[in-house]
Kinemage of the C-alpha trace (Angstrom):
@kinemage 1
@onewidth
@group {chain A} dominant
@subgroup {mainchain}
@vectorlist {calphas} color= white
{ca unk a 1} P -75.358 -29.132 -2.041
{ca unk a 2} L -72.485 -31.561 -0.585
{ca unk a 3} L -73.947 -34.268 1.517
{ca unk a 4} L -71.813 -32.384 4.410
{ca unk a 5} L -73.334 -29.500 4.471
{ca unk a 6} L -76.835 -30.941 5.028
{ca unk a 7} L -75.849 -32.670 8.710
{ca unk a 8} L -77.550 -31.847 11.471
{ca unk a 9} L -76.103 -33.100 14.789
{ca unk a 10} L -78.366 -34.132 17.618
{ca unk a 11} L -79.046 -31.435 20.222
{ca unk a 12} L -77.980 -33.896 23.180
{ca unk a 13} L -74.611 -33.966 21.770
{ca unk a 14} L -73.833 -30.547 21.223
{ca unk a 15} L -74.908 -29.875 24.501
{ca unk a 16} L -72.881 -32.471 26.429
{ca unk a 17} L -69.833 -31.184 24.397
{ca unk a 18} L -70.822 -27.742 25.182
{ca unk a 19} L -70.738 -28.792 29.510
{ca unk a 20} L -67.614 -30.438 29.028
{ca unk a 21} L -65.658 -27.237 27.625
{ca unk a 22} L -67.691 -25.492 29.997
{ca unk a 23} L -66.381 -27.791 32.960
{ca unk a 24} L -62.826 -26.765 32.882
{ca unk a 25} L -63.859 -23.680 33.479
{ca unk a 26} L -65.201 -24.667 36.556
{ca unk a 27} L -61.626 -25.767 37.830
{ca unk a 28} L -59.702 -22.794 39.470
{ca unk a 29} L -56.148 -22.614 37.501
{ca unk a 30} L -55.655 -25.805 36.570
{ca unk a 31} L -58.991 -25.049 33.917
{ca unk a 32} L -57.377 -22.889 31.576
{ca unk a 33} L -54.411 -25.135 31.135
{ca unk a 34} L -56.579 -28.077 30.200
{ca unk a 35} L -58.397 -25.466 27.639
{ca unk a 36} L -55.113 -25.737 25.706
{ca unk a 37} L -55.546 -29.467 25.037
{ca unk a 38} L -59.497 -29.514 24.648
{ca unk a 39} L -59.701 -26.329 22.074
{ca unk a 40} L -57.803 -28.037 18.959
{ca unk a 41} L -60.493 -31.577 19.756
{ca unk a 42} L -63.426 -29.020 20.031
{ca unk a 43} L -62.331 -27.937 16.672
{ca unk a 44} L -61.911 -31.223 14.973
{ca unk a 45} L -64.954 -32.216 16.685
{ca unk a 46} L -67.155 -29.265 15.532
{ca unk a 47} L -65.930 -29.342 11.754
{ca unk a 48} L -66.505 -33.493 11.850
{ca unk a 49} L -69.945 -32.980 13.085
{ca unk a 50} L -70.784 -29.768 11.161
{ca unk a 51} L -69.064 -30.004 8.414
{ca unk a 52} L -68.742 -27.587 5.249
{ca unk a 53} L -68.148 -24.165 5.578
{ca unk a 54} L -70.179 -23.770 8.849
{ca unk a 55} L -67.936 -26.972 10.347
{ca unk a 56} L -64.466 -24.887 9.176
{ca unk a 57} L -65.401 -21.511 9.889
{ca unk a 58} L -67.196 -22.852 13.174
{ca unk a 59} L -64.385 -25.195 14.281
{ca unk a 60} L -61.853 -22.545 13.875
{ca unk a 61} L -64.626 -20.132 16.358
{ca unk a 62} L -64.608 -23.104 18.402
{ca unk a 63} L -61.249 -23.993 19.014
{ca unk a 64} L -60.484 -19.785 19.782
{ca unk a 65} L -63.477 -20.312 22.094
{ca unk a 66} L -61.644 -22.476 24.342
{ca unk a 67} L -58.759 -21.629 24.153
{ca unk a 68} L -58.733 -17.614 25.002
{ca unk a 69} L -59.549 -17.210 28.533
{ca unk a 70} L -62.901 -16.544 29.934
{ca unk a 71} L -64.768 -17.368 27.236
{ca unk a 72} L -65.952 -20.926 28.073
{ca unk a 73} L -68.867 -20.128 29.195
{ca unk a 74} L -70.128 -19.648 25.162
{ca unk a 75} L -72.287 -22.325 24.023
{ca unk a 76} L -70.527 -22.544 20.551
{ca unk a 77} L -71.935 -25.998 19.596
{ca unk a 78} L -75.454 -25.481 20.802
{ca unk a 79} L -75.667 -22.075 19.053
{ca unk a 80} L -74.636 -23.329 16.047
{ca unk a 81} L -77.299 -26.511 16.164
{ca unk a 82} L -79.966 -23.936 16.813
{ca unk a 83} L -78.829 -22.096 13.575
{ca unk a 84} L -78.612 -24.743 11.588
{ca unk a 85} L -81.727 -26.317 12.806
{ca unk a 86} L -83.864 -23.217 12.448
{ca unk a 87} L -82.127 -22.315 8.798
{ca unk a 88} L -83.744 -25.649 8.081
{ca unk a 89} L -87.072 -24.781 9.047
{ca unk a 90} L -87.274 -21.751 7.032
{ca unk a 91} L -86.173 -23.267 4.249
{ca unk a 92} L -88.986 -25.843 4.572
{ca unk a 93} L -91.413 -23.265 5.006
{ca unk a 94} L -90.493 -21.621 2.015
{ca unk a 95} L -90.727 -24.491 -0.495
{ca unk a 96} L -94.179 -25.224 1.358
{ca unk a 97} L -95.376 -22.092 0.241
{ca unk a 98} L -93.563 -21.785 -3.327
């Protein structure tokens, strides 16, 4: 497996970036218009910290994430720790019991 693939961001992070796509949101109008600049960083940002094929295929979820409306409120980054975290964990379990 490719050293990238085998990252795990820390939960703190993907939550703050999670609240700050969330916070534009929070701004009446003017939100989705700052969406357009944050969902191509979002993207970069997921695939640097993911990376491999969840970082490109998540980056790409991330950056459509922000920028179609009403959809900010989707904790893309925080889902995707939790996945990759708990993928982890079976995996351990399973060469435990092998």
């Amino acid at each position: 497996m490719n050293k990238t693939e085998n990252k795990q961001p820390s939960l703190a992070l993907c939550i703050l970036l999670d609240i700050i796509g969330y916070a534009s949101f929070s701004i009446p109008f003017l939100g989705e218009f700052i969406d357009v600049i944050w969902a191509p960083i979002s993207g970069l940002i997921f695939y640097r910290l993911f990376g491999g094929k969840i970082g490109l295929f998540g980056g790409g979820f991330s950056f459509l994430e922000e920028l179609l409306p009403f959809t900010d409120f989707i904790p893309t980054f925080s889902i995707s720790w939790a996945i990759r975290y708990f993928a982890k964990e079976k995996k351990n379990d399973l060469v435990q019991i092998s």
